[in-house]
N, C-alpha and C positions, 0 to 999 in steps of 0.2 A: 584157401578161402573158396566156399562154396560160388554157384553161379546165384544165385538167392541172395547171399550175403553181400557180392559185389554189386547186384541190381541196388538193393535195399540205401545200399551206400553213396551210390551212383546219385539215385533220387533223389535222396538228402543233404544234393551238392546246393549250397545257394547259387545264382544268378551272379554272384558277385564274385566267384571265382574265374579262371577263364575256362574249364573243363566244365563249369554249370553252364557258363553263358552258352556256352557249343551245345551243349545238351538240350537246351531252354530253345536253342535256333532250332536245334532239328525236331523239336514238338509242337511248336509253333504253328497252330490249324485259325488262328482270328486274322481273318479276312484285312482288317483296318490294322493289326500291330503288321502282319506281312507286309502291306502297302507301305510299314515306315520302317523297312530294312533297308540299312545304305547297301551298296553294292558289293560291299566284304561278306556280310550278313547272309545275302542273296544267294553266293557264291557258296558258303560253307552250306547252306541248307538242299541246294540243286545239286552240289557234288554228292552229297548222301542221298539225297532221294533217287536219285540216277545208279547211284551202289547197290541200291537195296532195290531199282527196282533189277537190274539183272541180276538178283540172286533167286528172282521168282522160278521155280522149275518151267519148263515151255510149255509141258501138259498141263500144269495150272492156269498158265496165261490160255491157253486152248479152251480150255473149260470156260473162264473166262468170257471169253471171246464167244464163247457158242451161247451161255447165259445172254447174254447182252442179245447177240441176233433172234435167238429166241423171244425175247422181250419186245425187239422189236416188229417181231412177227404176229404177236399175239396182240400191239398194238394198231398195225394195220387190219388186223380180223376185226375188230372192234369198231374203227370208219367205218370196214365195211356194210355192217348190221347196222349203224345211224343211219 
């Protein structure tokens, strides 16, 4: 089975299976369904996101990291000129 095929598959798990419901935690971005995770919920979603974020390469997080001060730089040039 292709990686396409098994996404495709993946997606089309309802919620009401427990491989959906796991799938449905880890996409889970509304603000107010987050706040009404029990603690099981909580756990399977910060274990994955904690996974995924160390599979970021470090030169990405670097880049990253230098965007972000950058931004922050060019936001203090801008006080400066008001």
């Amino acid at each position: 089975m292709s990686w396409r095929e098994f996404s495709y598959l993946i997606n089309g798990l309802s919620g009401e299976t427990p491989l959906g419901r796991i799938v449905s935690i880890r996409a889970e971005k509304d603000p107010d369904k987050l706040k009404e995770f029990t603690a099981e919920e909580k756990k399977i979603r910060s274990d994955y996101l904690r996974k995924k974020a160390k599979q970021i390469p470090a030169k990405k997080a670097e880049e990253a990291y230098e965007q972000i001060r950058q931004a922050f730089i060019a936001m203090g040039k801008k006080d400066e000129k008001a």
